[in-house]
C-alpha positions in Angstrom: -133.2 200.4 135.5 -133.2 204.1 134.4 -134.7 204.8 131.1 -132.8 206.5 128.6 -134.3 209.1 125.6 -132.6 209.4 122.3 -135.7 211.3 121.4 -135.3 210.0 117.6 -137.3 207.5 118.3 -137.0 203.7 116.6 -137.7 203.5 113.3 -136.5 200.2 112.6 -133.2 200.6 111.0 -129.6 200.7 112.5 -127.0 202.7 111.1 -123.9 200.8 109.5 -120.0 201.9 110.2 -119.3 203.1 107.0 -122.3 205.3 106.4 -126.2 204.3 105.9 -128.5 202.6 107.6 -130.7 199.5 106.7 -133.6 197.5 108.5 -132.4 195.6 111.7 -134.2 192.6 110.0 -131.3 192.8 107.5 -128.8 190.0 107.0 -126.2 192.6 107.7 -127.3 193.2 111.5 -128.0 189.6 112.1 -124.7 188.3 109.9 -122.7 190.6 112.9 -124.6 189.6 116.0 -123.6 185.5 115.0 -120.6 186.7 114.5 -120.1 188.5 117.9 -121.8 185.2 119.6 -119.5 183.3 117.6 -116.3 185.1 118.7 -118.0 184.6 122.3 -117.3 181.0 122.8 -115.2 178.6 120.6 -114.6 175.1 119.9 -112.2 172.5 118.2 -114.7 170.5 115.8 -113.2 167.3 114.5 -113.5 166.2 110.6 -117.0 164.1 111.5 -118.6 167.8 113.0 -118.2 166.2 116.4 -117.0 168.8 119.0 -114.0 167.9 120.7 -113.2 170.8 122.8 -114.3 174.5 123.7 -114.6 177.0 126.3 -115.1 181.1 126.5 -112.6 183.4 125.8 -111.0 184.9 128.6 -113.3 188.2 129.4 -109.8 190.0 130.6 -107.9 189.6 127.6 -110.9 189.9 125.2 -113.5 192.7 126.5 -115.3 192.8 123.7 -114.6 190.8 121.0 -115.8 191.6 117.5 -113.7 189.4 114.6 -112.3 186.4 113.9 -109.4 185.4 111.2 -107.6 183.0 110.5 -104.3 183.1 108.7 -103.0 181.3 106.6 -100.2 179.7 108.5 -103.2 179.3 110.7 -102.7 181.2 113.2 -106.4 182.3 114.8 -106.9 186.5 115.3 -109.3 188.0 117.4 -109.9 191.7 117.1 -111.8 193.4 120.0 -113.1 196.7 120.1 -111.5 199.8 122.1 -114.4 199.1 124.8 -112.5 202.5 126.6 -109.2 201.1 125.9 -106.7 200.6 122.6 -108.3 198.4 120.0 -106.2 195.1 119.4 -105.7 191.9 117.6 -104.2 188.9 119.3 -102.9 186.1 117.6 -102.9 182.3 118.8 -100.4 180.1 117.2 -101.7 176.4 115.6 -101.2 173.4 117.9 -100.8 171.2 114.8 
């Protein structure tokens, strides 16, 4: 693997989108990284906690998933980053 040189250095810290930067030990950092695991794979969790289904999202459709929503008519919206491409937001209608 080829190394790569930012010749800053790590100091610790990551810097935020909106300006600043704070300690990657922060709940910030770590509140984003559950959140992109949790956008990674998803599940239908009955009333009791008890899962009942789940699977990945589609790796074509989603290249690099970053938010979840829901809305309230409940529909579910997944925003994914440009990753090279146009930013979007899908939306997936409720089964009820």
């Amino acid at each position: 693997m080829p190394r790569i040189y930012t010749k800053t250095g790590d100091d610790g810290t990551t810097g935020l989108l909106y300006g600043g930067r704070v300690s990657k030990a922060d709940l910030i950092p770590e509140a984003c990284g559950t959140l992109d695991e949790a956008v990674a794979v998803l599940a239908r969790v009955g009333h009791e906690g008890k899962v009942l289904a789940g699977g990945r999202l589609e790796p074509k459709r989603h290249r690099q998933p970053e938010g979840l929503a829901v809305a309230p008519d409940l529909t579910l919206l997944i925003s994914d980053e440009a990753a090279g491409a146009k930013a979007t937001i899908t939306g997936y209608a409720s089964r009820r």
